[in-house]
Z-matrix of the N, CA and C atoms (Angstrom, degrees):
N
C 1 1.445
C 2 1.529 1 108.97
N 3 1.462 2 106.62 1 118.62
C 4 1.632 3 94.87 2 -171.87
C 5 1.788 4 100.74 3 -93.88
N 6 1.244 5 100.89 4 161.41
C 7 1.424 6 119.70 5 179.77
C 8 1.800 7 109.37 6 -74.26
N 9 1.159 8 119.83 7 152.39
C 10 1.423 9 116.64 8 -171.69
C 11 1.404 10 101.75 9 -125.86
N 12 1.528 11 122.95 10 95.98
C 13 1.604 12 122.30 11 173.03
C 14 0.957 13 110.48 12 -70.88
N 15 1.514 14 122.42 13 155.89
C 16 1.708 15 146.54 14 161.93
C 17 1.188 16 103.68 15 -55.65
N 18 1.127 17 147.80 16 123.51
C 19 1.347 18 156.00 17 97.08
C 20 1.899 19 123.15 18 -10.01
N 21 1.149 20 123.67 19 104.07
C 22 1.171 21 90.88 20 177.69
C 23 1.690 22 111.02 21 -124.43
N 24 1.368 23 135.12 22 138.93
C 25 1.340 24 140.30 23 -169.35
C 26 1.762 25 116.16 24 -97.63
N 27 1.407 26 91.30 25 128.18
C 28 1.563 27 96.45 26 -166.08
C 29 2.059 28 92.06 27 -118.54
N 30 1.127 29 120.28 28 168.88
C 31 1.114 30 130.31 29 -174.08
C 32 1.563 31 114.48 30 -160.54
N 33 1.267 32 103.59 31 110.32
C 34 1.489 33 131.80 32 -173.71
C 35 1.112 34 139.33 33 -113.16
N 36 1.398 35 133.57 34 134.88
C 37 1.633 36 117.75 35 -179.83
C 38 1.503 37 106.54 36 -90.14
N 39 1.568 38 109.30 37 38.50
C 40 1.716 39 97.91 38 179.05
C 41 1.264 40 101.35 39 179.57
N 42 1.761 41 134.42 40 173.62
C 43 1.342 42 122.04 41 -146.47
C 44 1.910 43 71.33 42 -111.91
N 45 1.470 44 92.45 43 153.75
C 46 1.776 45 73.95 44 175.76
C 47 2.033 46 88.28 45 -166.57
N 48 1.401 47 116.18 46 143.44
C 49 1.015 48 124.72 47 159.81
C 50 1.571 49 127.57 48 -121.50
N 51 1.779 50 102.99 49 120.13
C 52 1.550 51 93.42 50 -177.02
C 53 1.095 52 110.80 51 -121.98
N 54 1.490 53 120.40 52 166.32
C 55 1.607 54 136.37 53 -170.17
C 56 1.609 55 82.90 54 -70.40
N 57 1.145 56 152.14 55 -90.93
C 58 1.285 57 137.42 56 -154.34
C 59 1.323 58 129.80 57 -39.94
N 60 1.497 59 114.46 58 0.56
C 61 1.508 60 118.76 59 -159.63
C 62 1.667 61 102.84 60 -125.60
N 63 1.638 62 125.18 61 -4.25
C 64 0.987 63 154.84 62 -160.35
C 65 1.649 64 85.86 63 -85.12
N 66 1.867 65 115.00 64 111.99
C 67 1.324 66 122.33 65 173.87
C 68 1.230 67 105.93 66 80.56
N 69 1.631 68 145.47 67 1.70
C 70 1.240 69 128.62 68 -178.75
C 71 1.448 70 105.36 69 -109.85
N 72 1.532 71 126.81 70 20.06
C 73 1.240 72 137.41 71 142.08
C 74 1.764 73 95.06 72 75.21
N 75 1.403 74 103.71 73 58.33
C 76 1.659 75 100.70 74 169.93
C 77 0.933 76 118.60 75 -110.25
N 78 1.683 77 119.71 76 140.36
C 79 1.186 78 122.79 77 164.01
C 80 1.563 79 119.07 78 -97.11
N 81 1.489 80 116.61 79 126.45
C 82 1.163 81 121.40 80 -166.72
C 83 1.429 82 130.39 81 -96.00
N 84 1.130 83 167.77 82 134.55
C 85 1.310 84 162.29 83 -114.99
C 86 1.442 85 115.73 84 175.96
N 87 1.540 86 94.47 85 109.57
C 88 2.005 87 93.05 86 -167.91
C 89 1.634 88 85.89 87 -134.82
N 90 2.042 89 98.09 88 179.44
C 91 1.252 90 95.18 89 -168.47
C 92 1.337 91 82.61 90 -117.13
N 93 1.559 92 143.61 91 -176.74
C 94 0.919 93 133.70 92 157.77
C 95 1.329 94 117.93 93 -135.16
N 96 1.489 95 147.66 94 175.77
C 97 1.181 96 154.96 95 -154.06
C 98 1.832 97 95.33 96 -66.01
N 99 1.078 98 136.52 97 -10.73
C 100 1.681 99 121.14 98 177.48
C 101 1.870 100 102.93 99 -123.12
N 102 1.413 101 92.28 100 23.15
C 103 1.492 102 99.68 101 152.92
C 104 2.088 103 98.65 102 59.73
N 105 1.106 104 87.73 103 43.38
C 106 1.785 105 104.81 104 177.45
C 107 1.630 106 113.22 105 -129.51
N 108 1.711 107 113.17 106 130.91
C 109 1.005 108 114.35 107 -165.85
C 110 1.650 109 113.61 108 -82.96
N 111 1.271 110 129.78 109 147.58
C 112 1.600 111 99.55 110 -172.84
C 113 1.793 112 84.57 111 -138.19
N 114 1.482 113 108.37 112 144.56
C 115 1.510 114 96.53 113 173.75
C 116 1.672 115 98.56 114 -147.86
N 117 1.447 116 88.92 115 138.82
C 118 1.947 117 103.44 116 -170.29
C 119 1.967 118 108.92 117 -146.35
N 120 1.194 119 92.15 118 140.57
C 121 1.344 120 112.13 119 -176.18
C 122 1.666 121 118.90 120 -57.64
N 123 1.295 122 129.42 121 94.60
C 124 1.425 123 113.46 122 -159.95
C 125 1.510 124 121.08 123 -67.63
N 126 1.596 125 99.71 124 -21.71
C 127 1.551 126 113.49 125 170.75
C 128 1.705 127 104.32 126 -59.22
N 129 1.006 128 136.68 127 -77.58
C 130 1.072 129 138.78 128 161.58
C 131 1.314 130 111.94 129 -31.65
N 132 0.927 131 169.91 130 -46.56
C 133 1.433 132 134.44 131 -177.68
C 134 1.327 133 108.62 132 -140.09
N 135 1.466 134 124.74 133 28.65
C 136 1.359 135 123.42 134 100.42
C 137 1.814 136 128.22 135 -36.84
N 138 1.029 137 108.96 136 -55.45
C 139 1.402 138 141.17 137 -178.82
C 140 1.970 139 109.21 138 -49.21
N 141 1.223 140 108.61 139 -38.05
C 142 1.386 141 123.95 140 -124.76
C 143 1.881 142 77.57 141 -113.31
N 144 1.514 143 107.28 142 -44.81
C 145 1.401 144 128.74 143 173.42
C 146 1.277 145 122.65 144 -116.87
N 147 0.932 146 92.51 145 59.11
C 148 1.857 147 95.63 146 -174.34
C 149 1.641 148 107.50 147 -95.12
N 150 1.234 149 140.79 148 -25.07
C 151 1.222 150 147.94 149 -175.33
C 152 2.113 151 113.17 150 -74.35
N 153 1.831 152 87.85 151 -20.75
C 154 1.523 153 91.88 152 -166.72
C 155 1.705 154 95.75 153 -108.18
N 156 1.122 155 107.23 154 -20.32
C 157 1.628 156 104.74 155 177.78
C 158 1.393 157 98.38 156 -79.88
N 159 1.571 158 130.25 157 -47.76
C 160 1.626 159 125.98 158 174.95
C 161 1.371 160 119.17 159 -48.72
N 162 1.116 161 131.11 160 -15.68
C 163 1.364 162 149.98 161 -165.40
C 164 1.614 163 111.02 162 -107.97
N 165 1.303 164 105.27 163 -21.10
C 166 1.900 165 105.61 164 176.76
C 167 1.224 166 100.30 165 -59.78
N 168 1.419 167 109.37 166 158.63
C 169 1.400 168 119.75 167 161.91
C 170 2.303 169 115.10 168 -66.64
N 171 1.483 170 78.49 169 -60.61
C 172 1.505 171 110.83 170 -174.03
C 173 1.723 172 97.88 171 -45.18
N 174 1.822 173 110.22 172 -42.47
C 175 1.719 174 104.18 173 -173.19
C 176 1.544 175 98.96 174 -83.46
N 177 1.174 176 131.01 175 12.10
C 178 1.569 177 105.63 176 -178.14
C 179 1.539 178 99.60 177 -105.83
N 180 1.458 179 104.44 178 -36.96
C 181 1.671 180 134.32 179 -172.74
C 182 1.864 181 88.25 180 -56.00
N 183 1.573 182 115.74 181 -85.99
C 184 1.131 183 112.10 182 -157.89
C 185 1.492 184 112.16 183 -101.28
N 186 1.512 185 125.23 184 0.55
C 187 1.273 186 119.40 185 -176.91
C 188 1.355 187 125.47 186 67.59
N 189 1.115 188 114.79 187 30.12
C 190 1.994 189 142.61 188 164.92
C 191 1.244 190 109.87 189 -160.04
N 192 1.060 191 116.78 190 156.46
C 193 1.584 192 148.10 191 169.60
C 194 1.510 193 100.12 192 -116.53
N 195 1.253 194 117.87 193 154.48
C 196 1.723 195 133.79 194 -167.68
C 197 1.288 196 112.42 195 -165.84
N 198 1.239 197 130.60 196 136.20
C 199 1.312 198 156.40 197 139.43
C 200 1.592 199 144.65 198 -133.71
N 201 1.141 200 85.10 199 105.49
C 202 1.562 201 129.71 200 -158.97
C 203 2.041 202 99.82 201 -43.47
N 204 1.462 203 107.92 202 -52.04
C 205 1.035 204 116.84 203 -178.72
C 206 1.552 205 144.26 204 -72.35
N 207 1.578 206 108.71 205 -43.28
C 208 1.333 207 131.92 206 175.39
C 209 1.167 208 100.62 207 -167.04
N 210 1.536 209 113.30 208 -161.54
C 211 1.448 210 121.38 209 -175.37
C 212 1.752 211 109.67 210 -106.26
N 213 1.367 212 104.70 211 135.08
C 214 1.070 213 111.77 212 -160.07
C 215 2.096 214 110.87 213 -57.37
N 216 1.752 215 102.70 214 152.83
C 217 1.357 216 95.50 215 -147.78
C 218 2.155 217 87.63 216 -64.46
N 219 1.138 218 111.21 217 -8.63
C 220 1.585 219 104.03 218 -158.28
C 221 1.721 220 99.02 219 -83.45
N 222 1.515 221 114.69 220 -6.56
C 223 1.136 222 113.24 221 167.08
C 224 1.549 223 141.64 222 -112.24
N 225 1.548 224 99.39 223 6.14
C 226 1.625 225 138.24 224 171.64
C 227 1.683 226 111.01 225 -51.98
N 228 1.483 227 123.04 226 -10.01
C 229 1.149 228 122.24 227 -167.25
C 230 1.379 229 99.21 228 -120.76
N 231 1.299 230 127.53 229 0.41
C 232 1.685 231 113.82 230 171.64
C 233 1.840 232 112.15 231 -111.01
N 234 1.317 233 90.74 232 150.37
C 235 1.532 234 82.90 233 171.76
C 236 1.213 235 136.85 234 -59.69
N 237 1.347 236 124.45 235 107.82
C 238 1.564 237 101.54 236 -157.59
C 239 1.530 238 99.17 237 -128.71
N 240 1.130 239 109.62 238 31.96
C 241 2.030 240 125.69 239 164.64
C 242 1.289 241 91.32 240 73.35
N 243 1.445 242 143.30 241 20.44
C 244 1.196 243 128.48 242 -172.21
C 245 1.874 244 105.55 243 -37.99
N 246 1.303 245 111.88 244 121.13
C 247 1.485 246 131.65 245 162.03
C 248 1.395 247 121.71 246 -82.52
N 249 1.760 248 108.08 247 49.22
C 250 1.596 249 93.57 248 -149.80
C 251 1.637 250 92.47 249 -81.71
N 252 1.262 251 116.03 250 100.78
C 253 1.615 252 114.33 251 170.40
C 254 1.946 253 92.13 252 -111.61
N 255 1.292 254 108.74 253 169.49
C 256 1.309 255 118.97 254 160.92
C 257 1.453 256 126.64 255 -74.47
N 258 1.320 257 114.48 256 117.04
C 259 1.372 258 111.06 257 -175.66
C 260 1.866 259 124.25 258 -75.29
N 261 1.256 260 91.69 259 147.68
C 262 1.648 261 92.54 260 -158.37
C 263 1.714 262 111.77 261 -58.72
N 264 1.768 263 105.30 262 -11.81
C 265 1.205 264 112.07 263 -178.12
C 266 1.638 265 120.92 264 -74.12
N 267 1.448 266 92.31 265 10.27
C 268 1.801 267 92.05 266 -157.14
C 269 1.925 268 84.71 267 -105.09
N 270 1.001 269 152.80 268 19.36
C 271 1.492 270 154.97 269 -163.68
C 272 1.506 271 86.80 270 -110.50
């Protein structure tokens, strides 16, 4: 009998990984500069990059990483459910 975890959904104007969100199984949802929704598992690729986010300056300093624009190019190669539909905010 498998166990059924919580999911939990966060919504952002930017791709962003934080030490507080590390294991609480979120899925994240930002819009980005061409008005496209993109949504990715932070456990997962946190997970996937965890050696290069431990190594930021910015993640030791403030305990997140952020990008304001899209998703960073070092994370462009995993599946990350991109939802790229147009967001209704862009009309």
């Amino acid at each position: 009998m498998s166990k059924l975890t919580k999911v939990e959904e966060l919504k952002t104007k930017r791709f962003v990984i934080r030490k507080s969100l590390i294991g609480k199984n979120t899925v994240i949802t930002f819009t980005n500069k061409k008005q496209e929704n993109v949504s990715y598992n932070h456990d997962e690729v946190y997970n996937t990059h965890k050696e290069r986010f431990e190594s930021m300056n910015c993640f030791q300093k403030y305990k997140s990483y952020t990008n304001s624009n899209a998703i960073p190019a070092f994370c462009r190669d995993l599946d990350l459910n991109a939802a790229h539909s147009k967001s209704k905010f862009a009309e």
